[in-house]
C-alpha positions as CSV (number, residue, x, y, z in Angstrom):
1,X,-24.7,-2.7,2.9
2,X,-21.1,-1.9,1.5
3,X,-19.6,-4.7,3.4
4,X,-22.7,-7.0,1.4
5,X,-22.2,-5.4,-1.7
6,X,-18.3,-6.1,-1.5
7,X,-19.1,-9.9,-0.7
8,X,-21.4,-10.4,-4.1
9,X,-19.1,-10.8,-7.1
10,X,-17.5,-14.0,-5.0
11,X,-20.9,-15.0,-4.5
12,X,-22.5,-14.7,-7.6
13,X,-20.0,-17.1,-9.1
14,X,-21.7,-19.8,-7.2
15,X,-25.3,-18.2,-7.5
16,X,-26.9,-21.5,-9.2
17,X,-25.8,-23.7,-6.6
18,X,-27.6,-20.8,-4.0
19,X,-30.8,-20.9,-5.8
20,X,-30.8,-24.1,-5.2
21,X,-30.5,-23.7,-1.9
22,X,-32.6,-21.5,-1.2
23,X,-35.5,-23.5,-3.0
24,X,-34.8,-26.1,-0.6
25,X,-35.5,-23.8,2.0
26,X,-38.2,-23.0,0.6
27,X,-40.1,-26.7,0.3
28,X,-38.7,-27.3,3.9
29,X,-40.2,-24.2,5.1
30,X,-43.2,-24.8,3.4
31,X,-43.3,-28.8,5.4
32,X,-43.2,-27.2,8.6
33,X,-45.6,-24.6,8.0
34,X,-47.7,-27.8,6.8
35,X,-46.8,-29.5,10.2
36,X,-48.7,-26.6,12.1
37,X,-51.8,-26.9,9.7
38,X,-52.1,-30.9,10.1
39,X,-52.9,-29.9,14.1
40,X,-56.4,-28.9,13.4
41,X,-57.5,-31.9,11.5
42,X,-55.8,-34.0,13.7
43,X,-58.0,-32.2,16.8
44,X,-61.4,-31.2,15.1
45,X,-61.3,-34.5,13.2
46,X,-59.9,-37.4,15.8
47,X,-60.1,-35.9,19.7
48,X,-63.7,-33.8,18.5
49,X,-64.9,-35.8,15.9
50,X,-63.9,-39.2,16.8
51,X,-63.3,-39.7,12.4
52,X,-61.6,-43.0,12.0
53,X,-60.6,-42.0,8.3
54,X,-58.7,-38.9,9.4
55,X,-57.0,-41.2,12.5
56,X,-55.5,-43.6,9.2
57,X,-54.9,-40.6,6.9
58,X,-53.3,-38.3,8.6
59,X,-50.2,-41.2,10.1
60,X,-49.5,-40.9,6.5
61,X,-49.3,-37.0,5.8
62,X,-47.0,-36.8,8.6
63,X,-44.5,-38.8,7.5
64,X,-44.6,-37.9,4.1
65,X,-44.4,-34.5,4.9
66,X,-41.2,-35.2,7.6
67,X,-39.5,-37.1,4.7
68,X,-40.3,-34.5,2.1
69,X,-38.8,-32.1,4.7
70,X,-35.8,-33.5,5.9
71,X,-34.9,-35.0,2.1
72,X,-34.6,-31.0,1.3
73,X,-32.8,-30.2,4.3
74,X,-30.5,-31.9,3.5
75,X,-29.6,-30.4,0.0
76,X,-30.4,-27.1,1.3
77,X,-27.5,-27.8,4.4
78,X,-24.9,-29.6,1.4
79,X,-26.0,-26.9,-1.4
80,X,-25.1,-24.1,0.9
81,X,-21.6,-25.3,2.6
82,X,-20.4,-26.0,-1.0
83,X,-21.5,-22.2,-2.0
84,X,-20.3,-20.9,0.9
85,X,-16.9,-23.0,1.1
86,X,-16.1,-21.8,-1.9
87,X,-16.5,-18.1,-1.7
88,X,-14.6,-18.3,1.5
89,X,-12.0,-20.2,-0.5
90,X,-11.9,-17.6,-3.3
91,X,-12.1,-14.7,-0.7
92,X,-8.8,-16.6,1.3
93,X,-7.3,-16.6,-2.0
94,X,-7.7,-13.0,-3.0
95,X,-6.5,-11.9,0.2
96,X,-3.3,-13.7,0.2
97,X,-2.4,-12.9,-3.3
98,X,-3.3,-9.4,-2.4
99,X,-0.6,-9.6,0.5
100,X,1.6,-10.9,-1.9
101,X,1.3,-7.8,-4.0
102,X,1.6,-4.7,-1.0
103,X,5.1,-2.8,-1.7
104,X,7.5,-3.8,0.9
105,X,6.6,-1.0,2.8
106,X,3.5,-1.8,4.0
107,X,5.4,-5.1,5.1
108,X,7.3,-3.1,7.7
109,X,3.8,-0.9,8.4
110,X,1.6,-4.1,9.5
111,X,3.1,-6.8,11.9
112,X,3.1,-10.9,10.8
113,X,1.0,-11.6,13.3
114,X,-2.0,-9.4,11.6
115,X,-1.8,-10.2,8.1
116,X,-2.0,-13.9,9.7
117,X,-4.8,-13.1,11.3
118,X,-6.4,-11.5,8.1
119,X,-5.7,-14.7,6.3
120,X,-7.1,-17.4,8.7
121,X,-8.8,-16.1,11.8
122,X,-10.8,-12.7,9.9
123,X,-11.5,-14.9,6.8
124,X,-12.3,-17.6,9.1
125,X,-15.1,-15.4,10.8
126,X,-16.1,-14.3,8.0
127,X,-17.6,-17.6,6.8
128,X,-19.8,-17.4,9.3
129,X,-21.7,-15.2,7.1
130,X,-21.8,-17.3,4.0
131,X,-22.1,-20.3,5.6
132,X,-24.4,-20.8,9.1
133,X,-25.8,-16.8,8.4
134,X,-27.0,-16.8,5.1
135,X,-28.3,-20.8,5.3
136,X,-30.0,-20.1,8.4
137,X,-31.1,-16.5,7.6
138,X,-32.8,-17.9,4.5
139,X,-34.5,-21.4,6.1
140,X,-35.7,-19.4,9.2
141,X,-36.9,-16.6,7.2
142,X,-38.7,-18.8,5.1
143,X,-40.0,-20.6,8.2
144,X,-41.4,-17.3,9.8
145,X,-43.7,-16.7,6.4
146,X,-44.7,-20.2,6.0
147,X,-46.0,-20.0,9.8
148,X,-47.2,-16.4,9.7
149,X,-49.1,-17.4,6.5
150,X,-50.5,-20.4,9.1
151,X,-51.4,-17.6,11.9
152,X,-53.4,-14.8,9.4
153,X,-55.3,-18.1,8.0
154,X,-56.1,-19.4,11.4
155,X,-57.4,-16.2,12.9
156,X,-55.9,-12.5,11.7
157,X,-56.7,-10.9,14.5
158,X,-55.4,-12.7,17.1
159,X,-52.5,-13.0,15.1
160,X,-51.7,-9.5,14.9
161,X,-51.7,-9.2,18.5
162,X,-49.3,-12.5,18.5
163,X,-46.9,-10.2,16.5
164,X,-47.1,-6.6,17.6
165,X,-44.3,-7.4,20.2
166,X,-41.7,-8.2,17.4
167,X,-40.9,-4.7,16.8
168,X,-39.4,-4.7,20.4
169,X,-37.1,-7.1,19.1
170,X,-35.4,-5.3,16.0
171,X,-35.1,-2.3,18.3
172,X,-33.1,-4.3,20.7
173,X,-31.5,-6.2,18.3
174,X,-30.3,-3.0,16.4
175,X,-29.0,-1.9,19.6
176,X,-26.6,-4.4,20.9
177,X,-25.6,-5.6,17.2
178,X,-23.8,-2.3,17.3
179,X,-22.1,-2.8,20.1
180,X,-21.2,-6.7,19.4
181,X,-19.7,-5.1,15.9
182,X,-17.4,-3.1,17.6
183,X,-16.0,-5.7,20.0
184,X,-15.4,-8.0,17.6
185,X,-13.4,-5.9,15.9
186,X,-11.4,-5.4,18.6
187,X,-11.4,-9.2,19.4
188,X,-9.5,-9.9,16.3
189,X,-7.5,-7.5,16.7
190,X,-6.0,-9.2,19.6
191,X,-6.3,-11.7,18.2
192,X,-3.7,-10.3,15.8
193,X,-1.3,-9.3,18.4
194,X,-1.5,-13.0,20.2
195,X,-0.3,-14.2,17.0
196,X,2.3,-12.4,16.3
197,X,3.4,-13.0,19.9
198,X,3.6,-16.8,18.8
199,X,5.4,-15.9,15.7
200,X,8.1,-13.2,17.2
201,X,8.6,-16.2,19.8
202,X,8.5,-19.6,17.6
203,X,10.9,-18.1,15.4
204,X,13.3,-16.0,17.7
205,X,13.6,-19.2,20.1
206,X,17.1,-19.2,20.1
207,X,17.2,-15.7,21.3
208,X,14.8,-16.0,23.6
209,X,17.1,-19.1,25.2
210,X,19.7,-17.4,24.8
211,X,18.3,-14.4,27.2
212,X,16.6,-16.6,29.4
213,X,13.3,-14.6,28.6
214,X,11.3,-18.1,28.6
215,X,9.1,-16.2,31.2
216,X,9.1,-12.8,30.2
217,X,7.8,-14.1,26.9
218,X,4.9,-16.2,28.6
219,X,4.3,-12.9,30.5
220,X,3.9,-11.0,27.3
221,X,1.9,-13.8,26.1
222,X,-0.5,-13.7,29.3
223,X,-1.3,-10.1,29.4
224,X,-2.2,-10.0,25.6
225,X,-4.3,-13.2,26.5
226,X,-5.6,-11.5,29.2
227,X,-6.9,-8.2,26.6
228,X,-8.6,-11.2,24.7
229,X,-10.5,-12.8,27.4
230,X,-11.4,-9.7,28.7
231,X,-12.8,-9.1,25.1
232,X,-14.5,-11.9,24.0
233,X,-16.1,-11.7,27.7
234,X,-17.3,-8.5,26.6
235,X,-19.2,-9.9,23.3
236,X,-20.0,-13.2,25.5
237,X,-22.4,-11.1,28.0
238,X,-23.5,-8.7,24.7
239,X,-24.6,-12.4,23.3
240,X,-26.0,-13.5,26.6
241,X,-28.6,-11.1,26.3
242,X,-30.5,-11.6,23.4
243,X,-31.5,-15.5,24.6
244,X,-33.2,-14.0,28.1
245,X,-34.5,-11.2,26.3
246,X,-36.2,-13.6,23.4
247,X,-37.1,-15.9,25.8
248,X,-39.6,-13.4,27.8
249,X,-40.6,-12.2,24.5
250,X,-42.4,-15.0,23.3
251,X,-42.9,-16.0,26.9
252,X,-45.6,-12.7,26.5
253,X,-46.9,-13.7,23.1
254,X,-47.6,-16.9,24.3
255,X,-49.7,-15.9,27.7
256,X,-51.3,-13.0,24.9
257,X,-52.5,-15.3,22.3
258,X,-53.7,-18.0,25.2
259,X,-55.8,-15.1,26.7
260,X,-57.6,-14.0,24.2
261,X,-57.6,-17.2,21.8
262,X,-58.4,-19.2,25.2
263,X,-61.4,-16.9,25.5
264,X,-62.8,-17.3,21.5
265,X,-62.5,-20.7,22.0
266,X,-64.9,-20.4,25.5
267,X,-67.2,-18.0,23.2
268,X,-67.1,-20.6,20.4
269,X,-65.9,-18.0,18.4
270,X,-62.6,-20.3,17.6
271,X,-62.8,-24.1,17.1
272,X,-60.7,-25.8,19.8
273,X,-58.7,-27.5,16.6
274,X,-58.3,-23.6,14.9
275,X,-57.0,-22.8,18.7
276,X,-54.2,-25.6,19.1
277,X,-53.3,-25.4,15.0
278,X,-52.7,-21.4,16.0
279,X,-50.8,-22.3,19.2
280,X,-48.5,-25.0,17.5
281,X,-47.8,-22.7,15.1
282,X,-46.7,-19.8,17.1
283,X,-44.8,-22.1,19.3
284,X,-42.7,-23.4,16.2
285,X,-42.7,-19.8,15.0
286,X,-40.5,-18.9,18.2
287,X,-37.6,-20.7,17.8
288,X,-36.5,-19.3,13.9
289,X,-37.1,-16.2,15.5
290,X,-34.5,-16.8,18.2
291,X,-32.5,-18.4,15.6
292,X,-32.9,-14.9,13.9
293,X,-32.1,-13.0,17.3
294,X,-29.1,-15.0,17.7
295,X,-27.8,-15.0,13.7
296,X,-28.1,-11.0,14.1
297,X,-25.6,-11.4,16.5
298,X,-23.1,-13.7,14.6
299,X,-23.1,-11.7,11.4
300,X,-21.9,-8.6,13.2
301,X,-19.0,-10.4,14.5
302,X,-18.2,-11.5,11.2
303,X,-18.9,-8.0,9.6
304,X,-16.2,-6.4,12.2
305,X,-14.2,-9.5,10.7
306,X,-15.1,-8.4,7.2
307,X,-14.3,-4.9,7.6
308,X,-10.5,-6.1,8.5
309,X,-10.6,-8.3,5.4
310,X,-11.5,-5.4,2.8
311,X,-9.3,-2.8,4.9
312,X,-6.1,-5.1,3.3
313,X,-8.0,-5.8,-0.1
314,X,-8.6,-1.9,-0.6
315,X,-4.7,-1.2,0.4
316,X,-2.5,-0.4,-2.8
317,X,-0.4,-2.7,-4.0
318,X,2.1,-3.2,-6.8
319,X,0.0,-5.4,-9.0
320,X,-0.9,-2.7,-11.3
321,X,3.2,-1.7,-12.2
322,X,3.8,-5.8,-12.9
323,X,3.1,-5.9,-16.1
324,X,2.5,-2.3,-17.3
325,X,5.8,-0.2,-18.5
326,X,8.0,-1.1,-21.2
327,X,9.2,-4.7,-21.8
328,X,12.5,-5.6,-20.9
329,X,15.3,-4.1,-19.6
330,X,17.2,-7.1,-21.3
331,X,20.1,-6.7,-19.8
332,X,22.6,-3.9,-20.0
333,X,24.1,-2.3,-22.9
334,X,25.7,0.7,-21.0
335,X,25.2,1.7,-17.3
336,X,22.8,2.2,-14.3
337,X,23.0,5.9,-13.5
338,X,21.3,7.1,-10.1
339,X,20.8,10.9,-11.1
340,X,20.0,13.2,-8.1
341,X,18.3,10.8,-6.1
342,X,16.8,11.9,-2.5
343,X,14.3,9.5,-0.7
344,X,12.9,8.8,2.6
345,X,10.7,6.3,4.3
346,X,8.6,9.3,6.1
347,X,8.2,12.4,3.9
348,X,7.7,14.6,7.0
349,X,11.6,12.3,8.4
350,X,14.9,13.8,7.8
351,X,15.7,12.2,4.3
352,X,18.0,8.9,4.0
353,X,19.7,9.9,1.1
354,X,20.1,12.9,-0.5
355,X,21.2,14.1,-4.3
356,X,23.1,11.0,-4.8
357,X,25.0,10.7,-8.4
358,X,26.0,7.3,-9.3
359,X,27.2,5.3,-12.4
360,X,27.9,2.2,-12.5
361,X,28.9,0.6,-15.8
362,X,28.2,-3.0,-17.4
363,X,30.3,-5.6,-16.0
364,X,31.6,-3.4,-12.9
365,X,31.7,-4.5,-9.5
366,X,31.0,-1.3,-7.4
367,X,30.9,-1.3,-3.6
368,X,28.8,1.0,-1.5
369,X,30.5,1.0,1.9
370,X,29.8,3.7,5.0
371,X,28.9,3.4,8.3
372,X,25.5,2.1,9.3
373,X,22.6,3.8,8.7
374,X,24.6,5.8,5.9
375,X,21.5,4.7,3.3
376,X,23.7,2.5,1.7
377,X,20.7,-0.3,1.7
378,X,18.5,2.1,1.0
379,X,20.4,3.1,-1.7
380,X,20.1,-0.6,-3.5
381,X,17.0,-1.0,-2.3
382,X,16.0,1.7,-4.7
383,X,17.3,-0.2,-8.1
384,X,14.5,-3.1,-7.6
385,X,11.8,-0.4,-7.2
386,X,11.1,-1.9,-3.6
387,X,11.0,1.6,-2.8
388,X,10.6,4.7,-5.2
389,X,12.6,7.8,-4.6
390,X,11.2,11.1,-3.9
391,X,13.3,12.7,-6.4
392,X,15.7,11.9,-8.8
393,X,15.7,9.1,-11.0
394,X,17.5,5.8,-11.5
395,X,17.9,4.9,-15.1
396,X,19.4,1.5,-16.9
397,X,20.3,2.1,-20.6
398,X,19.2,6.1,-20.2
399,X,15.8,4.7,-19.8
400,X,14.0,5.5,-15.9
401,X,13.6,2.1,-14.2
402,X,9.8,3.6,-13.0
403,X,8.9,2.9,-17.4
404,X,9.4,-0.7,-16.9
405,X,7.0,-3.3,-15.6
406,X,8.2,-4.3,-11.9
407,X,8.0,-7.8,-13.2
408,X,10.1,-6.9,-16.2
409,X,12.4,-5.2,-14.2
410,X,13.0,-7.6,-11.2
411,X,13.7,-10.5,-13.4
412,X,16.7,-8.8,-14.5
413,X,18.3,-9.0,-10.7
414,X,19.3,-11.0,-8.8
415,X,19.7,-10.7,-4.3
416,X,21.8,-12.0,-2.2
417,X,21.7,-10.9,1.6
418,X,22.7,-11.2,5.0
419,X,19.8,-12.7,6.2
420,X,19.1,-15.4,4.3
421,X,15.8,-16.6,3.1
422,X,15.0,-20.8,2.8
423,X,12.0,-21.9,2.6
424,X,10.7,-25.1,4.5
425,X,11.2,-27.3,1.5
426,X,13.8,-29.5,-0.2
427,X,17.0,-28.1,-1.3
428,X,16.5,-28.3,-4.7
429,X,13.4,-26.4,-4.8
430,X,15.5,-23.5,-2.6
431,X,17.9,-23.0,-5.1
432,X,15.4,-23.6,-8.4
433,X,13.0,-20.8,-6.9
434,X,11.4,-18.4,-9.0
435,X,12.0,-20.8,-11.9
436,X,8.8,-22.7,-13.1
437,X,11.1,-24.7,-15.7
438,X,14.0,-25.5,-14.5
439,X,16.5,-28.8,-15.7
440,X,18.1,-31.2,-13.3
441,X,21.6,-30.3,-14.6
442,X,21.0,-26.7,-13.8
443,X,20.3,-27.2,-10.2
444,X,23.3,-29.1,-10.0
445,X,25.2,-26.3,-12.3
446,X,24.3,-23.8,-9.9
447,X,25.0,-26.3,-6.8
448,X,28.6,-26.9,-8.2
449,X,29.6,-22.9,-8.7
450,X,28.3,-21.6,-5.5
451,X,30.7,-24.8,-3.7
452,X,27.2,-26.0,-1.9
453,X,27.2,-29.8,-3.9
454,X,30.1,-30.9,-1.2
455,X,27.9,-30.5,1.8
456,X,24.6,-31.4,0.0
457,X,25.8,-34.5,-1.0
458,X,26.8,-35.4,2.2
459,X,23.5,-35.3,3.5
460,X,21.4,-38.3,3.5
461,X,18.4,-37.5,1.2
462,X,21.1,-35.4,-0.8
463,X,18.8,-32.3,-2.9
464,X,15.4,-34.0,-2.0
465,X,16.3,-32.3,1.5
466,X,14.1,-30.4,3.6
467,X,16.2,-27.5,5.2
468,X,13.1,-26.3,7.7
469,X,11.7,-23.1,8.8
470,X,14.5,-20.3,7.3
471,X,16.8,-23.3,6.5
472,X,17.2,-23.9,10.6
473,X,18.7,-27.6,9.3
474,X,21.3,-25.6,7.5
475,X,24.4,-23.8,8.9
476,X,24.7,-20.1,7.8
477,X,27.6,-20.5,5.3
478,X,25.5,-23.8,4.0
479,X,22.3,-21.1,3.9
480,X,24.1,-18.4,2.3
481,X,25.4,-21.0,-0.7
482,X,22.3,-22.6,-1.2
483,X,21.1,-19.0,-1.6
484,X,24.0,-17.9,-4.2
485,X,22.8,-21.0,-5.9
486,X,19.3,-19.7,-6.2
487,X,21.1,-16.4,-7.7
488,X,23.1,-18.7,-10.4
489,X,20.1,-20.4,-11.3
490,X,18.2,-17.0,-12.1
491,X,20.6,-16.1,-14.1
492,X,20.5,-12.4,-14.3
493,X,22.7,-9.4,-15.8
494,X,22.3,-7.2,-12.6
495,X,23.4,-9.1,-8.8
496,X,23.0,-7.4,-5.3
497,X,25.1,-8.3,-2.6
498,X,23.6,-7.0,0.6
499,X,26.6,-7.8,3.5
500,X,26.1,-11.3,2.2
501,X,29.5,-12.5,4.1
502,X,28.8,-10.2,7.3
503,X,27.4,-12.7,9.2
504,X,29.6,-15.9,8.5
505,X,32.8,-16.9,10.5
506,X,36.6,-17.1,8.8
507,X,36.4,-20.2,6.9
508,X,32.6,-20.1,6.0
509,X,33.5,-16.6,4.7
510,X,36.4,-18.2,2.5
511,X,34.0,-20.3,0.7
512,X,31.1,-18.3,-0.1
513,X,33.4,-15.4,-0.8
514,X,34.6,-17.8,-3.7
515,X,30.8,-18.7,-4.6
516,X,30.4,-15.1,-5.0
517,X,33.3,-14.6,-7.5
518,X,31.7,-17.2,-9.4
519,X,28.4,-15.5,-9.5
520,X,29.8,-12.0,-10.4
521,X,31.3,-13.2,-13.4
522,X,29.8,-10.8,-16.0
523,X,27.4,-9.3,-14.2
524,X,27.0,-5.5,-13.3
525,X,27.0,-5.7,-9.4
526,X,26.1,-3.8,-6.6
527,X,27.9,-4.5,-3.5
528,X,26.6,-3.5,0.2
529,X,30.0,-4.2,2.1
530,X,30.1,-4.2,6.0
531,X,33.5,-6.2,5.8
532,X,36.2,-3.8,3.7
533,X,38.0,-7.2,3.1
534,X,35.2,-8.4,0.8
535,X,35.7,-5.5,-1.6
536,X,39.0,-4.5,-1.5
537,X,39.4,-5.7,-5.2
538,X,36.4,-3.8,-6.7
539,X,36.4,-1.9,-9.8
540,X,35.0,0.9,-7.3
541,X,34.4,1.8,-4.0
542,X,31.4,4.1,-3.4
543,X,31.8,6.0,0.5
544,X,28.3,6.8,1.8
545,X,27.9,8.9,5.0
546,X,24.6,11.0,5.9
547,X,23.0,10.2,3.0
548,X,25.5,11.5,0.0
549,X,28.3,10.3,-1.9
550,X,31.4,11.4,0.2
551,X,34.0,10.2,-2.1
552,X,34.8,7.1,-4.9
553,X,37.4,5.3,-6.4
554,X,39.4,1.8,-5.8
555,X,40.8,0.7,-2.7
556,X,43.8,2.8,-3.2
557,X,43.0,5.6,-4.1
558,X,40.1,5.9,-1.1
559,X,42.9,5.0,1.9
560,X,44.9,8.3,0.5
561,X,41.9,10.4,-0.2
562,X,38.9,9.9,2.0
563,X,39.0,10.1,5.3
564,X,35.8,8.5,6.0
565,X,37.1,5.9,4.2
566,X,40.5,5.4,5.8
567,X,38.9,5.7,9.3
568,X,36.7,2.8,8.2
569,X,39.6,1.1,7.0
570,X,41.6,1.5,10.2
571,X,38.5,0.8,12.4
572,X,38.5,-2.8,11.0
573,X,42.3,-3.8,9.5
574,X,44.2,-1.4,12.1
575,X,42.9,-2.7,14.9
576,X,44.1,-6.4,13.6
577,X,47.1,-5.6,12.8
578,X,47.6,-4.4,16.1
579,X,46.1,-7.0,17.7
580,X,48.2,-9.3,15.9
581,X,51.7,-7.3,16.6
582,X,51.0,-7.6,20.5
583,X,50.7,-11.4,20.3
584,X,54.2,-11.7,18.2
């Protein structure tokens, strides 16, 4: 009932067009129940009674009540696919700007694969209960009282012997809807996991050419495959039961009621027209029943499927903190300080960072460098509030970033990183992202100062490009521009630059390196520096390792007083120079 109850406010935003419906149902429930009465005339009056008029009248009522019922049908069918259509619409909607809103940490909890499962294949289960459930649940509901009605009028007794076995049924059904929950729960589960196989694969296809892992990949695909069959075999012989079972159900009600019916009818107790009116009616009663039986079974797959959907709608997300906090901060005035700040992506983990002290002024360019897993993403990580810390605090202006609205906050920084993010659209909508208003000139502004106009106008459809899945059409140097021209475009007083040359050869490097120059012109940036060449000229370096500040200061400074530092230094530069004094 909880799953129901969670299902009502979409529905009840299309509850006129479900009255509707289910009046429809109604007259068309009422026709058929009409159907079974019209037998009794039609045997008392024409195969007993020989009656001409009832031969001419009853042609008639026949076919207006077929056209009365299918007329209604047919509303009833539309009426309820638009209601349903919708709320599965509204409930695809909510879930996917729910997604939108989980902190980035339950990004790296929950696999691709699932939260694309959530979306289509759980929500597309699901409508299985608005649409073919509840429409059938109410016409063959309505059916079974418009031809029980028939039975009690016909003869009560022998109709509650007709209908003493029907409690059998619930019991079963009970039973084994259980059961079929459970397995479809596990169904699309693994369902899940085979699509994130087929995203982990699509996407990492160079890599897995690269390996040669074509196979291994189709064996990882198989034996999750495999799991799936296995399951949906499972709910398949679940299912198969309820048909046999039904069948011999009213398979007994049927030899019951010709039994003793037959036998009223032999002791004139029953007219053979009451008899056949009864029979007709039962008969017709059987299959909404079955349809019942089997609709039992299909809304417990889609409540398994339901309970995935409101597992991800009742997760936390950062919704709330968009627009609550203070306005602003607009811009800086003064400094970010980090003051004390510990964190960790496990409280019960050995912490990432601990009691770090930084300040970093307006307009400076400071550098966080150390060796990996020193925190030093973490560490930037923090400023945007994709993580909070455990303790400490990280304030802009004196005032604690947490005061802010997350939307406030984030519009004040700008990212750049290593992997680069494009979306499969044109070039000018990459670099114009996050801007609902944006002018021509801008785009091309931005285009110019991060050097990506040369190799965009080069290209055939020029900014109405479409650079594909993660920019594929692009090279990586071409990526990382368009993405320092998305950072231009924003526009924003604070810039992250996550190793956002790490990945890029000589030349490539050259250029964006000079992009980036461009966009840290007055703006307070955070650097995140694999490559000590990149930030060599920084107002300061920051040294990371374990988790604390080891030491700061510029380049100079650091090779004479940090060791960390200078081993870094001569890790990278030493080992060239050397390289390049053997080859002279």
């Amino acid at each position: 009932m909880d799953l129901y109850k969670r299902i009502w406010p979409y529905t009840k935003r299309y509850i006129k067009w479900l009255v509707m419906a289910v009046l429809c149902a109604a007259v068309v429930s009422a026709m058929t129940a009409i159907i079974a009465m019209l037998i009794k005339p039609v045997i008392n009056g024409i195969f007993v009674n020989k009656d001409l008029t009832q031969l001419y009248k009853l042609p008639i009522e026949v076919v207006l009540v077929f056209t009365i019922k299918d007329v209604f049908f047919y509303l009833q069918a539309y009426l309820m696919q638009y209601s349903s259509n919708n709320v599965i619409k509204d409930v695809r909607n909510d879930l996917y700007g729910h997604i939108m809103y989980l902190p980035l940490h339950e990004y790296h909890k929950t696999s691709t694969g699932k939260l694309s499962s959530n979306v289509i294949s759980d929500v597309g289960v699901l409508s299985t209960l608005m649409s073919a459930a509840v429409k059938d649940f109410l016409l063959q509901s309505f059916t079974i009282i418009g031809l029980s009605v028939v039975l009690f009028i016909r003869d009560w007794k022998l109709a509650l012997i007709s209908l003493l076995l029907f409690p059998m049924a619930g019991v079963f059904l009970s039973k084994y809807g259980k059961k079929m929950r459970r397995v479809s729960r596990m169904t699309q589960e693994s369902i899940a996991g085979l699509m994130n196989i087929l995203q982990e694969s699509f996407t990492g296809s160079r890599i897995v050419k690269a390996f040669t892992m074509e196979d291994g990949e189709r064996e990882r695909f198989a034996r999750e495959n495999k799991e799936y069959t296995r399951l949906s075999l499972k709910s398949a012989r679940i299912a198969s039961l309820i048909t046999p079972f039904m069948e011999w159900l009213g398979g007994v009600m049927i030899a019951t009621t010709m039994l003793y019916g037959g036998y009223n009818v032999i002791k004139d107790r029953m007219t053979p027209g009451d008899f056949f009116s009864f029979m007709t009616a039962l008969v017709m009663l059987y299959q909404p029943v079955k349809a019942l039986a089997n609709l039992h079974n299909s809304v417990q797959q889609a409540l398994g499927a339901a309970e995935r959907v409101f597992e991800v709608l009742d997760t936390c997300t950062e919704k709330p903190s968009m627009e609550q906090g203070k306005a602003g901060p607009d811009g800086i005035s003064d400094s970010i300080v980090y003051k004390d700040v510990s964190f960790n992506y496990n409280r019960s983990d050995e912490e990432i960072l601990s009691g770090v002290d930084i300040t970093i002024k307006k307009g400076e360019v400071v550098a966080l460098v150390g060796s990996s897993g020193s925190g030093k993403t973490t560490l930037a990580n923090l400023l945007p509030r994709f993580y909070e810390p455990h303790k400490g605090s990280i304030l802009i202006d004196g005032v604690d970033i947490r005061e802010y609205g997350l939307r406030n906050l984030r519009q004040q920084i700008a990212i750049v990183t290593q992997d680069t993010i494009l979306f499969n659209d044109t070039i000018r909508n990459n670099i114009a992202y996050g801007k609902k208003d944006f002018r021509e000139e801008d785009v091309l502004a931005a285009a110019r100062a991060s050097h990506a106009d040369g190799f965009i106008d080069k290209l055939p459809e020029k900014y109405d490009t479409v650079v594909g899945e993660k920019g594929v059409m692009l090279s990586g140097g071409e990526k990382q521009r368009v993405s320092i021209a998305r950072a231009l475009l924003k526009d924003c007083p604070i810039l992250i630059l996550d190793e956002a040359t790490s990945s890029l050869d000589t030349e490539s490097e050259r250029i964006v390196q000079n992009a980036l120059d461009n966009l840290m012109k007055n703006r307070t940036t955070l650097v995140i520096a694999h490559r000590l060449s990149t930030v060599i000229n920084a107002d300061r370096i920051v040294v990371i390792d374990g988790g604390r500040v080891a030491d700061s200061g510029r380049h100079t400074e650091l090779l004479v007083k940090s060791p960390i530092y200078k081993r870094l230094y001569d890790m990278q530069f030493g080992r060239l120079e050397g390289e390049h004094a053997e080859a002279v």
